[in-house]
C-alpha positions as CSV (number, residue, x, y, z in Angstrom):
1,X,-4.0,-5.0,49.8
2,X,-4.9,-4.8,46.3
3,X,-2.5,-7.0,43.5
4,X,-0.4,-5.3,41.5
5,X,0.3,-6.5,37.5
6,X,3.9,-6.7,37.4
7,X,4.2,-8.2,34.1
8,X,5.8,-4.5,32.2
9,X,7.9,-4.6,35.3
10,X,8.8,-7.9,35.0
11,X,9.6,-8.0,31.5
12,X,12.3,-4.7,32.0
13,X,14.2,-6.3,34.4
14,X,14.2,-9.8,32.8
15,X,15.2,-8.1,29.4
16,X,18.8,-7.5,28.4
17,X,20.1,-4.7,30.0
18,X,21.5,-3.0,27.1
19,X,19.1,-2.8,25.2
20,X,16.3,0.2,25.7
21,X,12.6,-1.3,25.8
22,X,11.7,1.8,26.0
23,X,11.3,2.8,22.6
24,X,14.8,4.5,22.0
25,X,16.8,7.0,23.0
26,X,16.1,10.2,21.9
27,X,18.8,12.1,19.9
28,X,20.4,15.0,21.4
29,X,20.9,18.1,18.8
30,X,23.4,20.6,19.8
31,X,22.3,22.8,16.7
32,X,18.8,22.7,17.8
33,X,18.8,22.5,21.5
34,X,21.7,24.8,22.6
35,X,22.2,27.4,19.5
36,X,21.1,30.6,19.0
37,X,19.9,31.5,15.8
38,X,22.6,33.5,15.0
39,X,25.1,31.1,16.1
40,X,23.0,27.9,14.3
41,X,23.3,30.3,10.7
42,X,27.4,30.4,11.5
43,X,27.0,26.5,12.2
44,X,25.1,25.7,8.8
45,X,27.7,28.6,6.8
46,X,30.5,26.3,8.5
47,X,28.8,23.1,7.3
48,X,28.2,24.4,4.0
49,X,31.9,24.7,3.3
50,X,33.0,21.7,4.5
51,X,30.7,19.5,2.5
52,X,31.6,22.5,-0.6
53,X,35.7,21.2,0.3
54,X,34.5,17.8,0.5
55,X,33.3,18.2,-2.8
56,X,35.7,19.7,-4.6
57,X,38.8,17.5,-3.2
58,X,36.2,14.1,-4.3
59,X,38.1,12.2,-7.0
60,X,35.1,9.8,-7.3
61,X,32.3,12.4,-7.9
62,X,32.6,12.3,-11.9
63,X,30.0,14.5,-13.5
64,X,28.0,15.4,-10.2
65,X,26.6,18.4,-9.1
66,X,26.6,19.4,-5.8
67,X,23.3,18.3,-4.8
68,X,23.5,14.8,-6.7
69,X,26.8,14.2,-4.9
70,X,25.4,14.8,-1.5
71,X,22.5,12.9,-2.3
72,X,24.5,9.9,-3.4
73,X,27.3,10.3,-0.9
74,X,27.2,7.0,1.7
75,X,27.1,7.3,5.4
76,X,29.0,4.4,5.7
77,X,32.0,5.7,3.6
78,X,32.0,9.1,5.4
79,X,31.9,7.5,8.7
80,X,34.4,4.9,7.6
81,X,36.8,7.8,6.4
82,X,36.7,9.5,9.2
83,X,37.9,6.9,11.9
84,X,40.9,6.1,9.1
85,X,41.4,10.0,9.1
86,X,41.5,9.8,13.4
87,X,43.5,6.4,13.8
88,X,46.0,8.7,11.4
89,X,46.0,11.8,13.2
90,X,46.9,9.4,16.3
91,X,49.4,7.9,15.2
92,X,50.9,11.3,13.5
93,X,51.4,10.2,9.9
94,X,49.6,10.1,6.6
95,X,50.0,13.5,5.2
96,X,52.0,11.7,2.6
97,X,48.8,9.8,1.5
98,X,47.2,10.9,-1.7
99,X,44.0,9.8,-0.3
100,X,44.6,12.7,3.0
101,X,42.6,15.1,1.9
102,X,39.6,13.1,1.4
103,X,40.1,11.1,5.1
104,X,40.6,15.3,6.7
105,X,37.0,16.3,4.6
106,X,35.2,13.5,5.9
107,X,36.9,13.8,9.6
108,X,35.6,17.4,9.7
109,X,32.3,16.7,8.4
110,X,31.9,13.9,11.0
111,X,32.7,16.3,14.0
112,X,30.3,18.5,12.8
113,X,27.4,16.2,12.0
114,X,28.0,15.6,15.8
115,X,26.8,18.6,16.7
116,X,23.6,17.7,14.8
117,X,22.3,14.2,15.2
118,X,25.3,12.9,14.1
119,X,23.8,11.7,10.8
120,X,24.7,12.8,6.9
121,X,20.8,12.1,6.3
122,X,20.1,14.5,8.6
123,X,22.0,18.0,6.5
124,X,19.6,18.3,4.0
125,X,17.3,19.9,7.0
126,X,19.9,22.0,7.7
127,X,21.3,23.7,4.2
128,X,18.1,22.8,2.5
129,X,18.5,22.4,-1.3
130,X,21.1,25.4,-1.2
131,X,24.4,24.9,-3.2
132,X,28.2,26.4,-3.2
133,X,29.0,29.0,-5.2
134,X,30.4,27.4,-8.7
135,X,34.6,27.9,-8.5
136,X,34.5,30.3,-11.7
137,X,32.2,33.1,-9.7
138,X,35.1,33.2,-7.0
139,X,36.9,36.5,-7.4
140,X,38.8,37.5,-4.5
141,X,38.9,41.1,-3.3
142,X,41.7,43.0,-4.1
143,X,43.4,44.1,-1.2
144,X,46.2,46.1,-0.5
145,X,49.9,43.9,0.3
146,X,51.4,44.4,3.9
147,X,54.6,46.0,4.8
């Protein structure tokens, strides 16, 4: 019988279990896997608005557009933000906080990024260099009042 090398074998089950020697997981992209076009354009429309929200409601952005905002905006914080904005939501309390608004925008954008690869990186793929309309263009339509 001819001798096996068991070396790569040995070396998987000697090594930590939780840890992949494999060379990673791979990330799992609901947008790109399991959306149709149509429903991956309502998706990055959706995303759009919640960063444009996010944006607006920022007391911290100073003087930056859109794109510089995003571009400086830290994962860290976001991700930070949103487990405050969850452990709140638990408990049911924090609406009072002046700092709400901010934990909510970062809590949505976080269960959206989820349906990406999870990551803020990873938007600019997604809306590309595209920007919100400025709040001056805004002109609602007139519409007729209900009885």
């Amino acid at each position: 019988m001819a001798e096996y090398d068991n070396k790569a074998f040995n070396a998987m089950n000697n090594a930590n279990p939780d840890i992949d020697i494999s060379g990673g997981a791979m990330e799992y992209s609901e947008y790109e896997m399991d959306m149709t076009p149509k429903q991956q354009e309502k998706y990055r429309k959706t995303l759009m608005g919640t960063l444009d929200v996010a944006y607006r409601n920022d007391p911290h952005k100073g003087k930056l557009d859109f794109n510089k905002w995003l571009d400086n905006l830290k994962p860290d914080l976001v991700m930070e933000r949103a487990r405050k904005w969850r452990d709140l939501r638990e408990k049911g309390e924090g609406r009072d906080r002046e700092d709400y608004n901010e934990l909510e925008d970062a809590g949505l954008l976080e269960g959206l990024l989820m349906k990406h690869t999870g990551r803020l990186e990873d938007v600019r793929e997604i809306i590309g260099k595209d920007t919100p309309r400025p709040l001056e263009e805004f002109v609602p339509t007139p519409m007729e009042f209900r009885k």
